[in-house]
C-alpha positions as CSV (number, residue, x, y, z in Angstrom):
1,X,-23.6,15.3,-11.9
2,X,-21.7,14.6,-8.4
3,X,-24.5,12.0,-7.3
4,X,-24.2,10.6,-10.7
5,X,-20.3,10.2,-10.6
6,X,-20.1,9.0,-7.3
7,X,-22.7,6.2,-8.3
8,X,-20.8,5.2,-11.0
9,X,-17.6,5.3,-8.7
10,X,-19.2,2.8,-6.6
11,X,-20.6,0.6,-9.3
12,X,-17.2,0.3,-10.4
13,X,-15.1,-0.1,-7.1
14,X,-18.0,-3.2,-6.2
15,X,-16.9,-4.8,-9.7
16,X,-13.4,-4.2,-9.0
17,X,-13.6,-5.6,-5.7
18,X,-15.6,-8.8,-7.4
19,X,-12.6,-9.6,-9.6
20,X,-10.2,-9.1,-7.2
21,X,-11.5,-11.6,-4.4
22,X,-12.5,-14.1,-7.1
23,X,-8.7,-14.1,-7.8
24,X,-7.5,-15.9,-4.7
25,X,-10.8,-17.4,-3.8
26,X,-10.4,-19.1,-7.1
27,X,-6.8,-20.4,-6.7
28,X,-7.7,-21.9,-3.0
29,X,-11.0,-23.7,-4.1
30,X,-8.4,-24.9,-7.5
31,X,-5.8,-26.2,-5.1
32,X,-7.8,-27.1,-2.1
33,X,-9.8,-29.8,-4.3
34,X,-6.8,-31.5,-6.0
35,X,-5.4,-32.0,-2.5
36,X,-9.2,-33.3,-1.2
37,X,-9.2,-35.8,-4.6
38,X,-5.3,-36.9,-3.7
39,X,-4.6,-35.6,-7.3
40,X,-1.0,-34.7,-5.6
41,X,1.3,-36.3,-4.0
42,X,4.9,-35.7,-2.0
43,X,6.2,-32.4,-2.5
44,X,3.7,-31.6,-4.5
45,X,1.2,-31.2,-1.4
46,X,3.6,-28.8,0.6
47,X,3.9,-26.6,-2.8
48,X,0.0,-26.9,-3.1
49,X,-0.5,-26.1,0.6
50,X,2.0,-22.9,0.2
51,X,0.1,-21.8,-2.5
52,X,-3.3,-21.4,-0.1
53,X,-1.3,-20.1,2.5
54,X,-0.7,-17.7,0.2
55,X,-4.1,-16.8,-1.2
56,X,-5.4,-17.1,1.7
57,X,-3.1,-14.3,2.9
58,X,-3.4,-12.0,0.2
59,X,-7.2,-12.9,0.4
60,X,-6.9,-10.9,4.1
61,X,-4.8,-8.4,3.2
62,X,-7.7,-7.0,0.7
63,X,-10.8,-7.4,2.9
64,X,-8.7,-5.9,5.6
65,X,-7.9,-2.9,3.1
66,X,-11.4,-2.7,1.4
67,X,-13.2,-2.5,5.4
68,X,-10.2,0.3,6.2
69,X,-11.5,2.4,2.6
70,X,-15.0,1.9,2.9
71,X,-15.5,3.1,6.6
72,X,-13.1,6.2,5.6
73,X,-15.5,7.1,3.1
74,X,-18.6,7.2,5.4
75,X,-18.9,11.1,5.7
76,X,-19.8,10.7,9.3
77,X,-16.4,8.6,10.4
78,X,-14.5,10.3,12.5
79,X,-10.9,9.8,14.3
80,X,-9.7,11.4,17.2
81,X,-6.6,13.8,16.4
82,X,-4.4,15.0,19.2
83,X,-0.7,16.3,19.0
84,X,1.5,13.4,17.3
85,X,5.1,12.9,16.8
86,X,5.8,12.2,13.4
87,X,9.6,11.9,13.3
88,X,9.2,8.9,16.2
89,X,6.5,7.3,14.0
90,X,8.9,7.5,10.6
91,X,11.6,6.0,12.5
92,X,9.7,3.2,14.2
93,X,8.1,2.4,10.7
94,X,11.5,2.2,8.7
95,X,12.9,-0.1,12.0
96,X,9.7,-2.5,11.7
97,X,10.4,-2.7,8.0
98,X,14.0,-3.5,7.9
99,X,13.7,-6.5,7.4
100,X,11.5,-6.8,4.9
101,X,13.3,-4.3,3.2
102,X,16.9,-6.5,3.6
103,X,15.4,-9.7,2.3
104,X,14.4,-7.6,-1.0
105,X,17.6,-6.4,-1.4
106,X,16.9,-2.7,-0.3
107,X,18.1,-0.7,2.2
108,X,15.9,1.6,4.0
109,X,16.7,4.5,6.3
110,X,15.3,7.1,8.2
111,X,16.8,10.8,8.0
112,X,14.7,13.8,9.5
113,X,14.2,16.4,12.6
114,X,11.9,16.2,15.5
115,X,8.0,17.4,14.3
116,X,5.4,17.0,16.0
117,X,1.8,17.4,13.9
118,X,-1.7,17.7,15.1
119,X,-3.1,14.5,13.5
120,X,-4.3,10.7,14.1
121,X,-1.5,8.0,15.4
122,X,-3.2,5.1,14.1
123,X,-3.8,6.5,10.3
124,X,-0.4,8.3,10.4
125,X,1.5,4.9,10.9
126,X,-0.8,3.5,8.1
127,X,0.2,6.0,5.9
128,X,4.0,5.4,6.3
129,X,3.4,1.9,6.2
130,X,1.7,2.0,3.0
131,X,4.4,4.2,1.7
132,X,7.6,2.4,2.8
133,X,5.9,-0.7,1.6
134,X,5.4,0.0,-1.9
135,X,8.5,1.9,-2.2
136,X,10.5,-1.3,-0.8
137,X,8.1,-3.7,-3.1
138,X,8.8,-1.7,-6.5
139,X,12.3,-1.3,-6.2
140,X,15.3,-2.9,-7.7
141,X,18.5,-5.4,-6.5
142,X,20.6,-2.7,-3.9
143,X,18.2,-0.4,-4.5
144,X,17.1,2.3,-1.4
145,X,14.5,3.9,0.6
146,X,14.5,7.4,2.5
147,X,12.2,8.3,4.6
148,X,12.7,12.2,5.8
149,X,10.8,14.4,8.4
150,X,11.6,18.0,7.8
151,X,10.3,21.3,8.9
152,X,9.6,23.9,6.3
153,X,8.7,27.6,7.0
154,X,5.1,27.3,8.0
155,X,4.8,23.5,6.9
156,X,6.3,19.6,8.2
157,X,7.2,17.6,4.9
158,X,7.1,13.5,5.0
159,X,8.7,12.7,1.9
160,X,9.1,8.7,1.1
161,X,12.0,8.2,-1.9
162,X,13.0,5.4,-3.3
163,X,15.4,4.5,-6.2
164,X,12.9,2.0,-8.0
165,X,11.0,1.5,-10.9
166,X,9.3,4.6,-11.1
167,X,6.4,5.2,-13.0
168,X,5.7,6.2,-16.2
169,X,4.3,10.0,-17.0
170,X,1.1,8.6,-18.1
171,X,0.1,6.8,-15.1
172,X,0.8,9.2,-12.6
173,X,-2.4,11.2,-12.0
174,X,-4.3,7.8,-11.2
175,X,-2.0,5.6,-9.3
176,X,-3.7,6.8,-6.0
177,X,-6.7,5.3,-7.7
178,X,-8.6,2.0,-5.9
179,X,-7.3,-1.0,-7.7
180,X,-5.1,0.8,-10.2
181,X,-2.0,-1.0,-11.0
182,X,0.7,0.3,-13.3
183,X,1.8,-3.4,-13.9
184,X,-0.6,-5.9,-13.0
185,X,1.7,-8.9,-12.9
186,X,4.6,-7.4,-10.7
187,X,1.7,-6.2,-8.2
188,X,0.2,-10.1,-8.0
189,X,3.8,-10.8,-7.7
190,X,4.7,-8.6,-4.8
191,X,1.6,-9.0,-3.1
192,X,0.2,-5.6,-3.5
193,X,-3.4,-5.4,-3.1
194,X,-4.1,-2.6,-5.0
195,X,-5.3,-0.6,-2.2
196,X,-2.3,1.1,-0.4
197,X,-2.1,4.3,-2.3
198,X,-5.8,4.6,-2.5
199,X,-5.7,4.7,1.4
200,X,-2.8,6.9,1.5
201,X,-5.0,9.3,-0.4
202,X,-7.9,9.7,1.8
203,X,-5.6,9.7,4.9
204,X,-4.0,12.7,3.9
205,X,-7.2,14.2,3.2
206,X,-8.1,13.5,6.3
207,X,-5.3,15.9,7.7
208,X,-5.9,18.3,5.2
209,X,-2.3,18.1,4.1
210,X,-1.0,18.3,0.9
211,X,-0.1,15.2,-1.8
212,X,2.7,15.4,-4.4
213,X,4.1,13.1,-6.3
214,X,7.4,13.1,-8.2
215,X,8.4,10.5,-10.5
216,X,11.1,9.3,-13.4
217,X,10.5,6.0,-15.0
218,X,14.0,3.6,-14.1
219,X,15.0,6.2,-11.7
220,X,13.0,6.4,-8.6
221,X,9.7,8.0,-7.0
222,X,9.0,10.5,-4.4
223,X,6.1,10.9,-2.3
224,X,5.8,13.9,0.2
């Protein structure tokens, strides 16, 4: 039953990766061969040429993301773990994202204690990218991103909050899915590839650390 379902997970992450790259690839040949016909002309070409750019981008972003997932999955992949600090890591993420977080209209800041956790540096800093990145892309006008290091009893907590769109009750227990998008066309829009939470996922398992997820629809979500 296991061999069976992990065939089938695979059968349907290499058709979901087909769709997704034919996407973009799609849109640059589209573009790419009315500018080679001179089928455009004036600003017409600069919008045309913005529009690969932009493909082309997103086109990276997911083979970037899909290499990333399917090397984590090898059962033999393994990543050096040594003594990390995490509060130094969430507060050089949420200064690298600034930024991007100000031209969305968000503000993000970074509230916690020092913790240091026995872990990878490289997958940690993915992880809070990926987090502060999706909180920042699915948020609203003045909305606002927290990201918190804490020390609990026997435990460290990372929690990424945000005051977005939240996400409704029935898609919560799959958004850490590959591909799974709770709106398609606000993900194409932001530039999401899909991938970010899946990746988040199998970093924390990595660790052996615990996921929760806490979410009102038009209110917010919280990660820790």
């Amino acid at each position: 039953e296991n061999i069976l379902r992990a065939a089938k997970m695979r059968q349907d992450f290499t058709a979901n990766v087909s769709h997704e790259l034919k996407t973009p690839l799609t849109a640059i040949s589209g573009y790419s061969e009315l500018l080679e016909t001179g089928m455009v002309q004036g600003e017409e070409v600069k919008r045309y040429a913005g529009e690969i750019h932009h493909n082309s981008n997103r086109l990276l972003s997911l083979i970037n993301d899909i290499i990333h997932l399917s090397e984590m999955d090898r059962t033999e992949y393994e990543v050096p773990m040594q003594q990390v600090n995490l509060s130094e890591l969430a507060r050089s993420c949420t200064e690298n994202l600034k930024i991007s977080a100000e031209q969305r209209g968000v503000s993000l800041r970074y509230v916690g204690e020092p913790a240091v956790v026995y872990g990878n540096t490289e997958l940690l800093e993915e992880l809070l990218w990926n987090l502060c990145d999706n909180a920042i892309r699915y948020n609203v006008e003045n909305g606002m991103v927290k990201v918190q290091v804490e020390k609990q009893k026997d435990r460290i907590n990372l929690i990424v909050s945000d005051t977005g769109i939240g996400i409704p009750m029935e898609h919560q227990n799959r958004i850490f899915e590959r591909f799974y998008r709770v709106d398609k066309s606000r993900s194409k829009e932001t530039g999401g590839t899909g991938l970010g939470l899946a990746i988040v996922k199998h970093i924390v398992a990595r660790h052996n650390a615990l996921l929760e997820l806490e979410s009102i629809e038009e209110k917010g979500t919280t990660i820790r």
